[in-house]
C-alpha positions in Angstrom: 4.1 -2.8 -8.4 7.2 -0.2 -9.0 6.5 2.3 -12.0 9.1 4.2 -13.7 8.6 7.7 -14.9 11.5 9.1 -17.9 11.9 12.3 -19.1 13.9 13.1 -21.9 14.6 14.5 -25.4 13.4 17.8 -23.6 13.8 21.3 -25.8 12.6 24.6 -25.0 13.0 28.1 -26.7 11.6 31.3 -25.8 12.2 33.3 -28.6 16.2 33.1 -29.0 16.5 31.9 -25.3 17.2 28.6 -24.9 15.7 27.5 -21.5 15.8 23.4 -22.2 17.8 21.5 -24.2 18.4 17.3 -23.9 17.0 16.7 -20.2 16.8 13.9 -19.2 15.6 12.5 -15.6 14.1 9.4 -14.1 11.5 9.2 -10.9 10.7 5.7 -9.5 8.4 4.3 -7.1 10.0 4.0 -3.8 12.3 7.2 -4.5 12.2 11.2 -4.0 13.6 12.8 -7.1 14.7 15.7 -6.1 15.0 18.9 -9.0 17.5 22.1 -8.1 18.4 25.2 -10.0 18.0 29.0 -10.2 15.7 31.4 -10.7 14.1 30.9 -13.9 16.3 27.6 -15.4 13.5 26.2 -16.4 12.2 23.9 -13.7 8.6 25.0 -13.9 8.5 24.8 -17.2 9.9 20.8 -17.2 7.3 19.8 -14.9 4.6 21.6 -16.5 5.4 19.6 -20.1 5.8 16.0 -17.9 2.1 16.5 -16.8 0.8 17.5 -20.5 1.3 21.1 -20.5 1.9 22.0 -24.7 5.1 24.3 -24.1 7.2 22.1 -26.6 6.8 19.2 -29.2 10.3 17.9 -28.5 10.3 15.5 -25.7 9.5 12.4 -24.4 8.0 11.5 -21.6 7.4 7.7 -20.6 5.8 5.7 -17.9 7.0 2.4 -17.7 8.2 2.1 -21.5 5.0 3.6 -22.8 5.0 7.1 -24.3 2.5 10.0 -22.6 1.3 11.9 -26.1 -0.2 15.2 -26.4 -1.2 16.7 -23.7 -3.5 14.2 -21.7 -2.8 12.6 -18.4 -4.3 10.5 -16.1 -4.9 11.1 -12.8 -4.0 7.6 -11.8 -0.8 8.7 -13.3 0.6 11.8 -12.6 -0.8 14.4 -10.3 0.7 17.9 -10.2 0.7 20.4 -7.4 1.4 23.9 -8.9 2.6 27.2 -7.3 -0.9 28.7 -7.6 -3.9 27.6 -5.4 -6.4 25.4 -7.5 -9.0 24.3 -5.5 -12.2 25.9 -6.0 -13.1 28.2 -2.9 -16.5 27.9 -3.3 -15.8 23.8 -2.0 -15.7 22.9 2.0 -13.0 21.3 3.7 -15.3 17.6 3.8 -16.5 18.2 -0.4 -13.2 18.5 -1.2 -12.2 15.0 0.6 -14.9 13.0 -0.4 -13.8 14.0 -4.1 -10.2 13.1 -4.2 -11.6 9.8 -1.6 -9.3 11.0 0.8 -10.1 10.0 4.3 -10.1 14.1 6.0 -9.6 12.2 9.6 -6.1 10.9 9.6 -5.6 14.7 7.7 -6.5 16.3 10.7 -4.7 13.8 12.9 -1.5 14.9 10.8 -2.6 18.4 11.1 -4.9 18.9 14.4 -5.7 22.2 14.2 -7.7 21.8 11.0 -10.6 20.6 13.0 -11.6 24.1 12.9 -12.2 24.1 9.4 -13.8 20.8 8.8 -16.8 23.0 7.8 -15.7 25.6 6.6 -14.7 26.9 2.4 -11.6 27.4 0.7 -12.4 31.1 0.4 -12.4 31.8 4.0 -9.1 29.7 4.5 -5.4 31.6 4.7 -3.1 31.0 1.6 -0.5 28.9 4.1 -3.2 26.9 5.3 -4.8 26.1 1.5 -1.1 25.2 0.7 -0.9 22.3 3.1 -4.6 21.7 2.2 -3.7 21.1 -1.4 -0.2 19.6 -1.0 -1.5 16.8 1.5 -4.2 15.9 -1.5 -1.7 15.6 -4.2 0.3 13.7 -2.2 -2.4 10.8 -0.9 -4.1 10.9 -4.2 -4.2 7.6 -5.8 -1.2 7.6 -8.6 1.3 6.0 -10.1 3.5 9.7 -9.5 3.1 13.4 -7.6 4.9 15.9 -8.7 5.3 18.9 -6.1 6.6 22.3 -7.1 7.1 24.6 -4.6 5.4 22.6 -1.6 7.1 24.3 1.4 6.2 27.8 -0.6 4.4 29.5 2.6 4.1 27.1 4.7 4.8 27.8 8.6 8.2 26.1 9.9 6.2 24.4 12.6 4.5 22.2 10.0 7.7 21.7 7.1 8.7 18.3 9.3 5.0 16.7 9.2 5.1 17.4 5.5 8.6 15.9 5.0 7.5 12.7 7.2 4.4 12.5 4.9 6.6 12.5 2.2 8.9 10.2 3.2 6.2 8.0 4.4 3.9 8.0 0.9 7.4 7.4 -1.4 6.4 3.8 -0.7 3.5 4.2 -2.2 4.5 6.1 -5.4 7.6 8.2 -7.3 7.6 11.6 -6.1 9.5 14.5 -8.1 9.6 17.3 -6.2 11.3 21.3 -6.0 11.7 24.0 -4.1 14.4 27.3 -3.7 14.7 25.9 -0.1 17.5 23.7 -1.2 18.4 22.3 2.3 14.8 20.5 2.6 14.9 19.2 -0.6 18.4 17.3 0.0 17.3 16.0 3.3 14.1 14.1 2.1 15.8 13.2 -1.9 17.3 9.9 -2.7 18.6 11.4 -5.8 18.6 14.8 -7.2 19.3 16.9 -10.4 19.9 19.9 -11.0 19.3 22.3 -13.7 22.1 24.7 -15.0 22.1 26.1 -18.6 19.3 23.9 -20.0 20.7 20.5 -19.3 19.9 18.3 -16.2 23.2 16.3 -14.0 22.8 14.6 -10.7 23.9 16.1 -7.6 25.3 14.6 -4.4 25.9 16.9 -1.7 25.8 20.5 -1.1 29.4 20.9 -1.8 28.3 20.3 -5.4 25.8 22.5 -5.7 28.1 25.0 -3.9 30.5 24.0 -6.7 28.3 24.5 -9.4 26.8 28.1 -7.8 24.0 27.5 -6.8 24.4 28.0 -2.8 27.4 29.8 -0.8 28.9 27.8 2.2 30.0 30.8 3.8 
């Protein structure tokens, strides 16, 4: 079944700043959305109030037609990977796979050099390798959407194109919303993108736009 995810009516103020004002996006199943802009426009901030966080009243947020109210989400709705680590490091490598019911073998077929750490805690992994940890179980999780902030945040080069194959593989399975400051990644694996610039959201559709708009130099 294809699930729709809406986001509008969006307004957000921090003290006189306006950071959000009338955004409006869409995510589908099937699609990568794809979400550009500077430096502190405000694309945290939208995908924190999508999965529940209470930064603003004003907005509406809808899967399929129905409303999401307050703050609660479910998981077989939305799942969110944030810019901070947030598995517990006091779980191993095999507790943390059985939880999500994630099968940790085709992981490690993906990513072979985990085998190493099939035993092992979070505490005594490296931030890079917790970040493809967390990513890849956000990204298999059983739900309707993912939404990925920051996922190629330090991660090694070697291992960027497995995560944009996964990516591009799991879009069949669900709507994936996704950001990051490296720009040229995002493009490559989005079927449609927005970007933010002064509070309001507007599709882009090359890198001549965003040039345009000033967000990247061609030269």
């Amino acid at each position: 079944m294809n699930h729709i995810l809406e986001v509008d009516g969006v307004m957000l103020s921090f003290g006189i700043n306006r950071i959000l004002q009338n955004v409006y996006l869409k995510c589908t199943t099937g699609n990568v959305t794809g979400l550009l802009g500077r430096n502190g426009c405000g694309k945290s901030c939208l995908m924190k109030i999508i999965i529940g966080d209470p930064l603003t009243e004003e907005k509406s947020i809808r899967i399929n037609g129905k409303s999401l109210l307050g703050s609660s989400r479910l998981p077989e709705d939305l799942r969110y990977l944030p810019q901070h680590n947030f598995v517990p490091d006091s779980l191993s490598l095999e507790r943390i796979f059985d939880d999500f019911e994630i099968d940790i073998e085709a992981f490690i077929e993906s990513f072979p050099e985990f085998e190493q750490y099939r035993g092992m805690k979070m505490a005594h992994l490296s931030g890079g390798v917790k970040r493809i940890l967390e990513l890849y179980l956000v990204l298999k999780s059983k739900s309707k959407f993912v939404i990925l902030d920051e996922p190629f945040s330090h991660i090694m080069p070697v291992h960027v194109d497995t995560i944009k194959n996964l990516i591009l593989e799991e879009k069949s399975n669900k709507g994936i919303l996704v950001s990051d400051h490296l720009y040229e990644h995002i493009m490559q694996i989005s079927d449609e993108v927005y970007m933010i610039k002064n509070g309001r959201t507007f599709p882009i559709k090359s890198v001549e736009e965003l040039h345009e708009n000033g967000y990247v130099r061609l030269w």
